[in-house]
N, C-alpha and C positions, 0 to 999 in steps of 0.2 A: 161068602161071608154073610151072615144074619143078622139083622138089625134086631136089634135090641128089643124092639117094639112089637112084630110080629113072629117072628121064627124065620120069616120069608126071606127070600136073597134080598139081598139089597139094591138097592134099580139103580144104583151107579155102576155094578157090575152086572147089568143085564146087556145084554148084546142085543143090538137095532140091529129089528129086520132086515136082510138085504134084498130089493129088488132082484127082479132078474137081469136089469139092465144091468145094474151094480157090477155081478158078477161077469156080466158079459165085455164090461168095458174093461175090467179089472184084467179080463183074460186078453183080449188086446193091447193093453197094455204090457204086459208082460211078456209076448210075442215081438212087439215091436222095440222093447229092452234086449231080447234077445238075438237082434236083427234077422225076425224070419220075418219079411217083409210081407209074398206074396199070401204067407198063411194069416196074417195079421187085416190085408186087405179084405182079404176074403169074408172073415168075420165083420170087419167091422163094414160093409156093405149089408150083410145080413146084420146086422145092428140097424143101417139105416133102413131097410125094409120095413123091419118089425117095431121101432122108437123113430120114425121120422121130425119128431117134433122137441123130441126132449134134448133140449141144451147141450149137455155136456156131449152127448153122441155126435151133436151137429158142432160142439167145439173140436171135438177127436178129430172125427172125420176134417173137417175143414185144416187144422191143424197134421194132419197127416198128407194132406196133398198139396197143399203147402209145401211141405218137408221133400216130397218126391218130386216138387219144382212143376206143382201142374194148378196152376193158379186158373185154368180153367175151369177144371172141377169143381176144386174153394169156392170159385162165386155165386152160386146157387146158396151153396150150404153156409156162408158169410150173410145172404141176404137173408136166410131163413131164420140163423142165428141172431141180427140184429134185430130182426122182428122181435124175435124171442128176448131178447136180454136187455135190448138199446144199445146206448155204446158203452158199454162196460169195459174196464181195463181190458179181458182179453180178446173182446171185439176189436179195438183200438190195434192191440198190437199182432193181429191177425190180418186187418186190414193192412197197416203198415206192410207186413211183409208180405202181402201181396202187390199193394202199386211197389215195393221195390223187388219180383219176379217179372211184373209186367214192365221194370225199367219206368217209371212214373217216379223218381226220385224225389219231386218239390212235391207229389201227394203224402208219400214215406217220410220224409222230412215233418208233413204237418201232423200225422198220426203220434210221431216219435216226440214230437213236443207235446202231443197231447198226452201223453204216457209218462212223461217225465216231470209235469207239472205232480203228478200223487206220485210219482215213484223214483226220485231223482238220484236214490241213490242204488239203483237198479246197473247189477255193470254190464249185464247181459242187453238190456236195454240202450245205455251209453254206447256199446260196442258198434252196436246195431245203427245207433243214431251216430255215430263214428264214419260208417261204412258209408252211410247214403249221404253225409256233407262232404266226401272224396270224391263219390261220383260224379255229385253235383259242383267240383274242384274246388270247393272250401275247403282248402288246405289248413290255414292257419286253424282255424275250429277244432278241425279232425284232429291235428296233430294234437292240439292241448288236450281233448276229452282221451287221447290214448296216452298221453303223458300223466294226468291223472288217474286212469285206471292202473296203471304203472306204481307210480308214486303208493295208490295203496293197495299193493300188494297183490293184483288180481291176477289171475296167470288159467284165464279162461283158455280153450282148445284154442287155438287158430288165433290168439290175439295177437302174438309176434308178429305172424306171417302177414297178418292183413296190416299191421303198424308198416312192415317194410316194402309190401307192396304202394302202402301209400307212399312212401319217404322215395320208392322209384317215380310213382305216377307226378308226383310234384316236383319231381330234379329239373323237368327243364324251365320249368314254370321258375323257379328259384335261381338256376342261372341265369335266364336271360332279366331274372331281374337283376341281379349282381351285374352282371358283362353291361348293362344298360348303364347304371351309378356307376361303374369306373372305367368306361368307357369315354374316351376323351371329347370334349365337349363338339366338336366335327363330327365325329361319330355317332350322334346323337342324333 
């Protein structure tokens, strides 16, 4: 379309350059939608070669070995990343899910509330902050943040499974409170 004013296209339909990274991240991504994992790594290590510093590649990458449960990895490219960003929401929730890979549930815990103070109505977030108050056998908590995700309608992958893995992990915890209160006062 041409503006009125010059004959020229109009610069609201002019298309922004794309980096190269752009395109290279773009292509990793699409790779790792398609679950080809090893060809997805592979790029996105020559991403970090060639862009070691730039954000979003150091979010990717961190965020993808994450995902493949290698929180060893993450930590370099987490440190590099906070440099780079500070602790920006998806610092925060990058951290989180790594103290809960390395099993640090009360560090995940502090991340997820930091995350949920600007993002509270996040359900993938709640989920998450769901999981690591079961770990940490805050039952009562857990259960109500998956009763409300429930209540409004969210039917995220794996929420069931993980609601009923907690409603197991909490049964004995919940009987022997029961058996305790009607348990005859001898038996106390």
């Amino acid at each position: 379309e041409a503006s009125a004013l010059t004959n020229a296209p109009s610069s609201s339909f002019k298309e922004q350059p794309r980096s190269e990274s752009d395109s290279k991240i773009e292509e990793v991504d699409i790779l790792l939608k398609l679950c080809q994992v090893r060809e997805a790594r592979g790029k996105l290590e020559q991403l970090l070669e060639r862009f070691p510093s730039d954000p979003r590649v150091l979010e990717l990458a961190a965020g993808f070995y994450l995902s493949q449960s290698s929180a060893t990895e993450a930590a370099p490219l987490l440190d590099k990343l906070e440099a780079v960003k500070g602790r920006s929401l998806s610092v925060v929730l990058l951290r989180a899910e790594q103290a809960r890979l390395n099993q640090h549930y009360q560090e995940a815990r502090e991340f997820y509330e930091t995350a949920l103070i600007t993002e509270r109505g996040s359900p993938g977030i709640r989920q998450a902050y769901a999981e690591v108050l079961a770990e940490l056998h805050e039952w009562t908590p857990a259960r109500q943040l998956y009763r409300e995700l429930f209540e409004e309608g969210v039917h995220a992958p794996g929420i069931r499974q993980d609601y009923l893995r907690l409603l197991e992990k909490s049964r004995p915890q919940i009987s022997n409170t029961f058996g305790y209160r009607h348990a005859p006062q001898a038996q106390r």
